[in-house]
C-alpha positions in Angstrom: 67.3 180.5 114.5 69.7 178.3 116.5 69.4 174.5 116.3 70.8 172.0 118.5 72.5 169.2 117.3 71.3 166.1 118.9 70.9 162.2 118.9 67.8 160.8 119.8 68.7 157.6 121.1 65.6 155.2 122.1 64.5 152.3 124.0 64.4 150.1 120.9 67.8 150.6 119.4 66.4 153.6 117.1 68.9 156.3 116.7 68.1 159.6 115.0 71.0 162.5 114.3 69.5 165.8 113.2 68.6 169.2 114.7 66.3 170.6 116.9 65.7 173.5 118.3 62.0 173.5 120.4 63.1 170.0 123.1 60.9 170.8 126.2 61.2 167.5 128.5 57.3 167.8 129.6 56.1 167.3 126.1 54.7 164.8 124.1 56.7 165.5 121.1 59.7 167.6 119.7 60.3 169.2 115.6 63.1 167.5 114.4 64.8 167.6 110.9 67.4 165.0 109.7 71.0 166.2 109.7 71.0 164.9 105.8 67.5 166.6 105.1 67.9 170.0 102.3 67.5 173.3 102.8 63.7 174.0 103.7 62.9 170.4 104.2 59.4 169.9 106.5 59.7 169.6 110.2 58.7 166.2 111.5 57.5 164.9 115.1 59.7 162.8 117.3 57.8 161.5 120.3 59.9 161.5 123.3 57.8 158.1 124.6 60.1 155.4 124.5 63.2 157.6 124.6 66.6 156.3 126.1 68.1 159.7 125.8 68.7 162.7 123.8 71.6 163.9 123.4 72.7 167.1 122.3 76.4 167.0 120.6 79.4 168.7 119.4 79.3 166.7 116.3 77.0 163.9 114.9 80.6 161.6 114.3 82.0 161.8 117.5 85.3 159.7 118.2 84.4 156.4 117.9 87.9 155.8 119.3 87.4 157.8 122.4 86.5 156.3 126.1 84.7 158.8 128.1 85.9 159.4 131.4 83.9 158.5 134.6 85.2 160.7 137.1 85.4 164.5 137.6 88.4 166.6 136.7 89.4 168.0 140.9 90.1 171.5 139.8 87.1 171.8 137.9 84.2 173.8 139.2 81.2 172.1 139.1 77.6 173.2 138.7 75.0 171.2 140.2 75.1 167.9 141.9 77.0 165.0 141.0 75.5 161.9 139.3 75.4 158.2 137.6 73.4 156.8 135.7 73.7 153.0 134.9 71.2 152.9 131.4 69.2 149.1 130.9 71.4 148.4 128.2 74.3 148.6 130.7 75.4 152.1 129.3 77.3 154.2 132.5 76.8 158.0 132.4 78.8 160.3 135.0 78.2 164.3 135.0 76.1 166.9 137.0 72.5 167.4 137.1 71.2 171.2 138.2 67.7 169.3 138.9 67.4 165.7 139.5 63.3 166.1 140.4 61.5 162.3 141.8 58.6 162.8 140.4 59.5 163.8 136.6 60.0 161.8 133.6 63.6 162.9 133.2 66.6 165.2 133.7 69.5 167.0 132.2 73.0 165.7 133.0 75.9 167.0 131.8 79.1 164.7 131.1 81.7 164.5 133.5 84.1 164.4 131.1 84.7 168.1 129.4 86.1 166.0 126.4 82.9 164.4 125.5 81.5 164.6 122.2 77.9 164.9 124.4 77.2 168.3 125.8 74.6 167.4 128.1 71.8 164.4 128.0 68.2 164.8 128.5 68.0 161.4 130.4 64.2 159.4 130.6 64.1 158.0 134.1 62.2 154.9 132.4 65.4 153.4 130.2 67.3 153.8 133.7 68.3 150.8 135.9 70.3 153.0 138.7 70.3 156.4 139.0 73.0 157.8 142.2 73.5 161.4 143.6 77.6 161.0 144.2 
């Protein structure tokens, strides 16, 4: 079974590295297990109330070192529309969206950056202060 690697990053300050593999943004609730958790360890609940973002990742260290782009590559082809995202904690994300719906609880966006550690974002509209179609 495949697993995403993600970091559920919340409102509060709470992050949480581990996998995933059943994320389905109109839910109440996601199976998560710890990326430290053994073999065969039990599946908990994460709500996704109170989310800032998950974000599903290359790796669960990143580069602490690295500073993300905020502009597109020109020759690059791009799927979707362009977008960014000011977080309330003053966070800036800059990517592509293939839905950016007004009347759901969140969207997708994929960094603009192809160097990111983050391979797309489920974003919750809620921990959002500006969200702009570029």
């Amino acid at each position: 079974m495949i697993q995403d690697k993600i970091v559920a990053h919340y409102q509060d300050g709470r992050l949480l590295k581990g996998f995933t593999n059943n994320f389905v943004p109109n839910k109440d609730f996601f199976h998560f297990i710890p990326m430290d958790s053994p073999p065969g360890s039990k599946l908990l609940e994460l709500r996704t109330a109170g989310l800032k973002g998950l974000f599903f990742v290359k790796e669960f260290g990143g580069n602490p070192n690295y500073n993300e782009k905020k502009e597109f590559d020109s020759p690059k082809l791009l799927v979707g529309r362009k977008i960014s995202v000011v977080f309330k904690d003053g966070e800036l994300m800059v990517g592509t969206t293939a839905r950016y719906p007004q009347d759901c609880p969140g969207f997708f966006v994929v960094p603009a950056d192809t160097n990111s550690n983050n391979v797309c974002c489920f974003v919750d509209k809620s921990a959002t202060q500006q969200i702009s179609l570029i």
